[in-house]
C-alpha positions in Angstrom: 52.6 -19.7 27.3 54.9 -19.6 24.1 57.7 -21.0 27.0 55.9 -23.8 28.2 55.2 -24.7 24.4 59.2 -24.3 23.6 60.1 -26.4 27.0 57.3 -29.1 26.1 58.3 -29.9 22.3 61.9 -29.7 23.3 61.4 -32.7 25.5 61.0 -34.3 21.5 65.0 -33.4 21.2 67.1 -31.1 19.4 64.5 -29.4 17.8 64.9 -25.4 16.6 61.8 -23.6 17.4 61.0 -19.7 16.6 58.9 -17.8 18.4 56.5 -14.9 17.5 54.8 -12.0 19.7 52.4 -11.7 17.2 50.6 -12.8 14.1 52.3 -10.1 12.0 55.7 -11.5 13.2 54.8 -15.0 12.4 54.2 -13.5 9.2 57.2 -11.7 8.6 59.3 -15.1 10.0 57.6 -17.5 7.5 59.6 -16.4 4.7 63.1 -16.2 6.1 62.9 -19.4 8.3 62.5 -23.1 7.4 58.9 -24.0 9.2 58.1 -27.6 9.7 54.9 -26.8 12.0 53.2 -24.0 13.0 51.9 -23.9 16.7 49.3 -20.1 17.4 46.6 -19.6 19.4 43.5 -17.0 18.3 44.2 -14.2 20.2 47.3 -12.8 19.5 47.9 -9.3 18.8 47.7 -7.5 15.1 46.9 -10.6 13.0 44.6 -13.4 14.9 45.5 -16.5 14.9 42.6 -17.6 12.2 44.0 -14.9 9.8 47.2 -16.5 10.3 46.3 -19.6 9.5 44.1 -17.9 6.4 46.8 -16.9 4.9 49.0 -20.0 5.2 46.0 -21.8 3.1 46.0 -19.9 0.6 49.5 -19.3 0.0 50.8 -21.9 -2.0 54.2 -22.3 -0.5 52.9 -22.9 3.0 49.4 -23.9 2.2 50.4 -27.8 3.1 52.3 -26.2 6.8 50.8 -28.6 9.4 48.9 -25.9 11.5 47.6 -26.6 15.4 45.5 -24.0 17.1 45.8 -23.7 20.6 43.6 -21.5 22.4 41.1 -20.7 25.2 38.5 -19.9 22.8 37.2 -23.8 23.1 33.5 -23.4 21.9 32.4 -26.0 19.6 31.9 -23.4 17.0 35.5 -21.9 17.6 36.6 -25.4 17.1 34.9 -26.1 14.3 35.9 -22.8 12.5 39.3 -23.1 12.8 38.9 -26.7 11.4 37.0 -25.2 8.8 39.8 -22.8 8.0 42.4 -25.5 7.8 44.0 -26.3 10.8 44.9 -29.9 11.6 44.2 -29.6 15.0 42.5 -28.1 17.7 43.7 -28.1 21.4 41.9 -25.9 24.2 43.9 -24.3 27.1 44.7 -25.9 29.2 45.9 -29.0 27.9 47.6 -32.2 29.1 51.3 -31.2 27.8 51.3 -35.3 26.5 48.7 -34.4 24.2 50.4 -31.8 22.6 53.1 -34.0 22.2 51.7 -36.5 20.4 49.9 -34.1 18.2 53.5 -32.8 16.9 54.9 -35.9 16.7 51.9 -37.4 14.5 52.4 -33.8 11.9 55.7 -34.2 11.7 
């Protein structure tokens, strides 16, 4: 999945992306890379995406990091929750790779 993301925003330009196995990796990358947008699903292994994205709202240097959630978990009340924590936007597996486009290009 993390490929098809890379290949689908690269199709934007020359963009860098940086990619994380888990949510304790895209924690430990935060700090030592310059982050323009933050793509992470829910399930990911040691930190969920929704603590991710926790802690990215309440830390005050990334607390304004445009955040999408992209995930299987497409419930109305999984939506709404990770709305509720602070993600910009939702987008349930699988997706139109157009969509996802035009919801980077509109956060960046």
């Amino acid at each position: 999945m993390r490929s098809l993301l890379v290949a689908t925003i690269e199709t934007l330009g020359p963009v860098k992306t940086v990619q994380a196995a888990s949510g304790f990796e895209a924690l430990r990358i935060l700090p030592r890379e310059q982050v323009d947008l933050v793509l992470t699903d829910i399930n990911m292994p040691d930190i969920n995406g929704l603590e991710l994205l926790s802690y990215i709202r309440t830390n005050p240097m990334y607390q304004n990091l445009p955040v999408i959630i992209i995930s299987t978990e497409g419930s109305r009340k999984d939506i709404d929750r990770g709305l509720s924590l602070g993600a910009n936007e939702y987008l349930v597996k699988p997706f139109i790779p157009a969509k996802l486009l035009e919801l980077v290009q509109r956060l960046l």
